[in-house]
N, C-alpha and C positions, 0 to 999 in steps of 0.2 A: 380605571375607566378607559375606554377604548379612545378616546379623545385626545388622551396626555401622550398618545405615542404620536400625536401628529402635531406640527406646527402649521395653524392655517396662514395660506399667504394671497397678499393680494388681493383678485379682483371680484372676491363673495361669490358669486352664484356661479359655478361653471359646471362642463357635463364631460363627461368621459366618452369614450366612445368603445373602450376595450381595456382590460385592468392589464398595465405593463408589466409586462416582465422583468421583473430587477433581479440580478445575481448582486451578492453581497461583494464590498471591496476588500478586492487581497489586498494584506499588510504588505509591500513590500520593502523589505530593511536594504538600505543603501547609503552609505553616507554623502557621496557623490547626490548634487543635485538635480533632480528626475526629470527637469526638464530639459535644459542644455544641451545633455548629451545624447538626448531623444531626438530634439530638435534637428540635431548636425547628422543623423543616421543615414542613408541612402534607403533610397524606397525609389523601386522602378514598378511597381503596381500598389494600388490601381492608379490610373491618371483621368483628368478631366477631359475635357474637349480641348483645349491648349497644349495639351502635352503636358499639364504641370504634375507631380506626382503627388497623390492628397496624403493626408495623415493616418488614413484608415480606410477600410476596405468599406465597411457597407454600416450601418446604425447597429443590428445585432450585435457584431463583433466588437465594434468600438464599447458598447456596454458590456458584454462578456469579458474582452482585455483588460477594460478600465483598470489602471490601478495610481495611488498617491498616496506615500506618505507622509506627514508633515513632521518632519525632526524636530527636537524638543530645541534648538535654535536655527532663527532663521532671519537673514537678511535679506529682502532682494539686492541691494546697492551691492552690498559683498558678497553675496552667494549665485546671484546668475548677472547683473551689466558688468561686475569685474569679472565673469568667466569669459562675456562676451569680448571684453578687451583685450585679455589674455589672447583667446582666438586670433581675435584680428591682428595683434601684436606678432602671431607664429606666422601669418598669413603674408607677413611684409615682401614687397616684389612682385606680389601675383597680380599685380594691377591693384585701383584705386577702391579701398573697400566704400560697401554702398552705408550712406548713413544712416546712423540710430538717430536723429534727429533729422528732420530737415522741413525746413520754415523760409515761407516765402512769406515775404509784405503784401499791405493790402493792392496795394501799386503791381503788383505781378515781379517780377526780375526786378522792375524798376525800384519796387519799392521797399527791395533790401532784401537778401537771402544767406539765411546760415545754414552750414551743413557740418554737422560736427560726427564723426566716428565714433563707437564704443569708447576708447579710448582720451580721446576727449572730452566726448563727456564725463567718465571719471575722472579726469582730470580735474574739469571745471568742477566738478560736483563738488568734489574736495577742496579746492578752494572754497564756495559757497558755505559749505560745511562749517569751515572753520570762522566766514563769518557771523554763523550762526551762535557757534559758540564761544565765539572771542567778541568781538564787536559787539553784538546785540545779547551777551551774557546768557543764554541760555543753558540745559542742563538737560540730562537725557528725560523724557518724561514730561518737560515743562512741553507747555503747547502755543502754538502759533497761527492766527488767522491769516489765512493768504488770500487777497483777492487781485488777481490780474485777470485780463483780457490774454486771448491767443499769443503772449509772447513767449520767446524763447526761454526765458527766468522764469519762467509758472513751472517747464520740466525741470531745470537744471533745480529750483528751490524745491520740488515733491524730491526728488535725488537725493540731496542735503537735508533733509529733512528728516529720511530712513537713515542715510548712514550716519546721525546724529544722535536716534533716537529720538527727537524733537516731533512731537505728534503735532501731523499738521490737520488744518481744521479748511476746507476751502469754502469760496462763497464767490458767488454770481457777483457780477458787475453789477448787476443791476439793484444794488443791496438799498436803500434809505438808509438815512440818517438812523432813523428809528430800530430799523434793520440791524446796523450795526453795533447799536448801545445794547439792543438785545442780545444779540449772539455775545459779544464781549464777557458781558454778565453773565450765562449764561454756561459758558463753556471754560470761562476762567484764563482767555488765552493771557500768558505772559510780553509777548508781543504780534504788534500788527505789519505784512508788509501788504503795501498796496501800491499804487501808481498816482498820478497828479490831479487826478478824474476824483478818486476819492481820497485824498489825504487830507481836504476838508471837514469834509462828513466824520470823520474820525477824531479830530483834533476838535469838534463840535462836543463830542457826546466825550471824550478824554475825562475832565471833570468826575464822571459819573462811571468808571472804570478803572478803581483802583490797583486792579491787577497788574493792567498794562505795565510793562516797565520799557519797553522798546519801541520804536517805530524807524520801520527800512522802507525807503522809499526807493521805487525801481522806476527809474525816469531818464530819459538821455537829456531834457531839457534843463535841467541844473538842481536846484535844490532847495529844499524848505525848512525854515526853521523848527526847531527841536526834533526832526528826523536824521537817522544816518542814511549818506547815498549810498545804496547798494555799487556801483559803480564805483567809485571811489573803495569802500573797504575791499569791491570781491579785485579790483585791481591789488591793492596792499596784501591779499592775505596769502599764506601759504598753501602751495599744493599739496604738503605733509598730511595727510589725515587718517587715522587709524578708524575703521570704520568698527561703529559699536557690535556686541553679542548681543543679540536682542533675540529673548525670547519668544518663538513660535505665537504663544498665546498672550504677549504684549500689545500694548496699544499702537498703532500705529497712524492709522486715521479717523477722525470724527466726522460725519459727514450730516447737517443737518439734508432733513426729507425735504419734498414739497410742501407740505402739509395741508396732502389731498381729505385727512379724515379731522382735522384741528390742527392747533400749533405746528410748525416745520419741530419733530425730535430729532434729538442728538445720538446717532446710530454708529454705533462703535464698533471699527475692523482688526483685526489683530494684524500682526505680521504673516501670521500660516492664510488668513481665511482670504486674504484678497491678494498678498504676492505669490500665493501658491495655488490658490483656490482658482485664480480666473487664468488659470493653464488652463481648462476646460473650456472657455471663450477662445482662447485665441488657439489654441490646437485642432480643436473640433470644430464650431462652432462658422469661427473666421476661417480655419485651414491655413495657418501661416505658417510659412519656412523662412526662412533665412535670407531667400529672395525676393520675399515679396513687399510691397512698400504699402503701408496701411493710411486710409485717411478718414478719419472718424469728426466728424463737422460738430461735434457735442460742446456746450458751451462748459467752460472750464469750471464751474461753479458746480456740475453735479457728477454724482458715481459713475455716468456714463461715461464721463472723460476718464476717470479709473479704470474703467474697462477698458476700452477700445483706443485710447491716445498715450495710455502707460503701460498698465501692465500686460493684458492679454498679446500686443504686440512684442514685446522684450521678453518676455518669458520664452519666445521663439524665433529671436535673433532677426527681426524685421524691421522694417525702418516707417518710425512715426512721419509722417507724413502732415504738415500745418500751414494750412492759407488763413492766414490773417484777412478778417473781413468785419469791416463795421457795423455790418447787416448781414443777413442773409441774401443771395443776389444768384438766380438761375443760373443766368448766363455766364454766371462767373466759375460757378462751379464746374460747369458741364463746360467750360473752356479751356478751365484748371484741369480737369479728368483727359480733355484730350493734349495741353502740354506740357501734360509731367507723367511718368511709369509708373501713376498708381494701379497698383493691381487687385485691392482690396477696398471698399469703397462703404462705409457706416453714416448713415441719413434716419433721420427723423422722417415717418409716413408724411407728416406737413411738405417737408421737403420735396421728396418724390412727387406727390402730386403739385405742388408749384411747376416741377421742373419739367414734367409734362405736358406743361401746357405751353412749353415752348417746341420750337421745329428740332426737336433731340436728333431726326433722322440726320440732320445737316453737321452734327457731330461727332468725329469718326474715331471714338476709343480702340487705341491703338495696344494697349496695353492691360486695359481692366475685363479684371475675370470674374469678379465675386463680390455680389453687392448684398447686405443686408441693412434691415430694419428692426429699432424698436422701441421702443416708449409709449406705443399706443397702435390700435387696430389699423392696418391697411387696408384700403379699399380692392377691394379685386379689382375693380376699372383700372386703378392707377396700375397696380400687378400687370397687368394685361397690357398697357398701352410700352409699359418700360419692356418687357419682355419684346413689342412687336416691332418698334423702333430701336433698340440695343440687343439684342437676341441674347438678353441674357436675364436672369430669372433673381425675382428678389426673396433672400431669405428670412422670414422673420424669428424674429426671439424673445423670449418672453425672463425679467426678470426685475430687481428690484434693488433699491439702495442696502435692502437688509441682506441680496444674497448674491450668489454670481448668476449666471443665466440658470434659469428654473428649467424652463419647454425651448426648443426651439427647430425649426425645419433645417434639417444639414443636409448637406449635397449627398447625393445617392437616392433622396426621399425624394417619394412623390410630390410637389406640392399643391394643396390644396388651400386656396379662399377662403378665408374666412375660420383658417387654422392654425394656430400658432405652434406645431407640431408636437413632437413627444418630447420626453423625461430627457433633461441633461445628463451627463454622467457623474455618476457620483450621487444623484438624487433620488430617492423612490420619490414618488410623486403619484396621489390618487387625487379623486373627488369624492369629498365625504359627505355627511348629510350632519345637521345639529347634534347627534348624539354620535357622532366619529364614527359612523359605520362606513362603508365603500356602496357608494352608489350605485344602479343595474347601469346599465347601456343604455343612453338616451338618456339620465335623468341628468338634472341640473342641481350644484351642490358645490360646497366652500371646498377651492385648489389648497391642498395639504400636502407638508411634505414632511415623511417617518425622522423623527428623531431619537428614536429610542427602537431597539437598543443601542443603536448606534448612528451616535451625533454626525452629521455632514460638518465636516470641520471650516468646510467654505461658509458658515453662517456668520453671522452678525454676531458680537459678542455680548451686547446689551443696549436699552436706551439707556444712555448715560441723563443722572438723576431721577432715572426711575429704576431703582436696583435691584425691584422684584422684575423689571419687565425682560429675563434674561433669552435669547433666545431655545434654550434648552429647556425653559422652564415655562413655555408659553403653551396653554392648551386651546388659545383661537385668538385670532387677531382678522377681522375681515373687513374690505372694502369694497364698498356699493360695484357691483359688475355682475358679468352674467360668462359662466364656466358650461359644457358640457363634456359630459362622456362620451366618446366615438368605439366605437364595435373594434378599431384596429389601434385601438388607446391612442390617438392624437386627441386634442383638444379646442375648442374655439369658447 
């Protein structure tokens, strides 16, 4: 059936506007990893308005060139942030390299700032690492619910956590009690780390979680019984750490959904499909080099922060960028944009129109070139008013906890309102109709993307405890929305 070649995704009813053009992806065989040393290349054309030089000439070619392939082992910890240290290691004397991490408090300057190199942070990783599997007993495989707030230990523990093999499972702050007896059970974690916010709630629902055998608590304010301080062991342990072989099509992260259509499910990443897969986000998508500093406002609990605050940035030697903030807060943001060198800037459409409706003109971004959006439709008004006040243009993207970015508008494109643009690379991507045909021009129709004959390895690997629901083996999956087809194949 013409169905089963497609996996529907998303937002049910959308309309094409023009059937794209996909060339198929070349294999290409390299052992060396395909982003790093893409990353570090020179490119004096084309360049933006700033002078910066982008990653690719125009959409056509970036999809014509596309290519990736995902080696049958893969780590990011030891396959691209330890290449990234090496670098920076050969780089010594050229001046002070710019950080892979860097975390201001909610206080600004005042209120606490780390900045740690490639190299330190493998460092620290490897420490963490090793309290993962010493201290709190872990094993490759076993898995670990983490919930913090924007702190520094949320990266340095995702870190630790690949080069352990220890699958980690993340969750919102905002979790319940109920919340978290559910996932517990649910996902089978072997230990919980969290902070002093919730290490109640945990030790509440404990009882009724016999998995649990660990709890790390990440707190500078002292300690609680029957938890180990993070603090404490990641001081004791050693920097020795041999980072795991893990398998391309291993588990890596679990990520519960929203659960915009029932229950939040347990949506399983491998190592190939999100540490290799979201090269496409941050190469294309974001346009990141090596110079640029990325700040992605996404709360640590969803796939968004996988995208844009880990990996899509580190795959291209760029420095995550994190203001700690207890709320969301206009003025804070648009104050932070103007005193620090971001130059890459990831908002929620909420965001952007909140931040509009402040005196943005009184704001004089000194350094930011490249804003984008996604999680839900942006308003042209707001589009409009950010371009008139920052003269600069917001991108949106379209994608989901099961994939890496699906559609989205990149630099070179035109853009249009009320368009979430074309096909990512690496994706065919149509609009079908209930019996998986390709809808005309104009109609409206469930957003699908070809997995057969040949699987997009950046997909989701399964819902975990539902082991038919694979993503290879899905002939429709749809959510309430509304898709069209455009004549020049963008999409709204």
């Amino acid at each position: 059936m013409a169905s089963r070649q497609w996996l529907k995704r998303g937002l049910g009813r959308w309309r094409w506007h023009r059937r794209p053009n996909v060339s198929a992806l070349e294999d290409r065989r390299s052992g060396a990893h395909p982003v790093a040393g893409r990353a570090l290349s020179s490119r004096s054309e084309p360049r933006d308005p700033s002078g910066k030089a982008n990653n690719f000439a125009d959409y056509d070619s970036m999809r014509r060139d596309f290519s990736l392939t995902v080696p049958d082992h893969f780590n990011f910890a030891g396959d691209v942030l330890d290449k990234w240290a090496q670098i920076e290691e050969q780089q010594q004397g050229f001046g002070e390299p710019k950080p892979a991490l860097w975390w201001v408090g909610a206080g600004g300057g005042d209120g606490g700032e780390e900045r740690w190199g490639f190299r330190e942070l493998a460092e620290r990783s490897r420490k963490a690492a090793n309290v993962l599997t010493g201290a709190c007993g872990l094993g490759r495989g076993d898995r670990l619910l983490l919930v913090l707030p924007r702190v520094p230990e949320w990266w340095l523990l995702n870190v630790a956590c690949i080069r352990a093999g220890v699958v980690l499972i993340p969750g919102t702050a905002q979790l319940t009690a109920r919340d978290v007896r559910n996932r517990l059970l649910a996902c089978g974690a072997r230990c919980v780390v969290t902070d002093e916010s919730l290490a109640p709630l945990v030790d509440l629902v404990l009882p009724e979680c016999p998995r649990v055998s660990s709890r790390l608590l990440v707190s500078a304010a002292g300690r609680r019984d029957g938890w180990l301080s993070f603090r404490d062991e990641f001081r004791a342990a050693s920097s020795r750490h041999e980072c795991v072989k893990t398998d391309s099509k291993e588990v890596m992260t679990i990520f519960f959904t929203s659960g915009t259509t029932g229950s939040p499910k347990m949506t399983v990443h491998s190592h190939g499909s999100f540490g290799l897969g979201l090269t496409t986000n941050g190469r294309f998508w974001l346009d990141l080099t090596p110079a640029d500093v990325m700040w992605n406002t996404s709360d640590t609990g969803w796939a968004k922060s996988a995208w844009s605050s880990v990996f899509a940035p580190w795959t291209q030697g760029s420095s995550v960028f994190v203001r700690a903030m207890h709320r969301f807060d206009s003025r804070t943001v648009l104050k932070t944009l103007v005193d620090y060198p971001i130059t890459t800037f990831c908002s929620a459409p909420t965001a952007y129109r909140m931040m509009v409706q402040e005196d943005v003109a009184s704001f004089k971004f000194r350094s930011l070139q490249h804003c984008v959006s996604a999680g839900e439709p942006i308003n042209p008004e707001v589009m409009e008013a950010w371009k008139r006040t920052t003269g600069l243009d917001i991108y949106e993207g379209y994608g989901q906890t099961e994939t890496v970015l699906v559609c989205g508008t990149f630099k070179g494109m035109k853009i249009k309102p009320g368009s979430m643009g074309k096909a990512s690379p690496g994706y065919q991507v149509e609009v079908i109709d209930e019996q998986g045909e390709v809808v005309a021009a104009g109609e409206e129709g469930d957003l699908a993307i070809r997995i057969k004959p040949q699987r997009p390895p950046w997909l989701f690997t399964e819902y975990l405890a539902r082991p038919r629901r694979r993503s290879d083996a899905l002939p429709c999956r749809t959510i309430p929305g509304a898709v069209r087809r455009r004549s020049e194949g963008t999409s709204t």
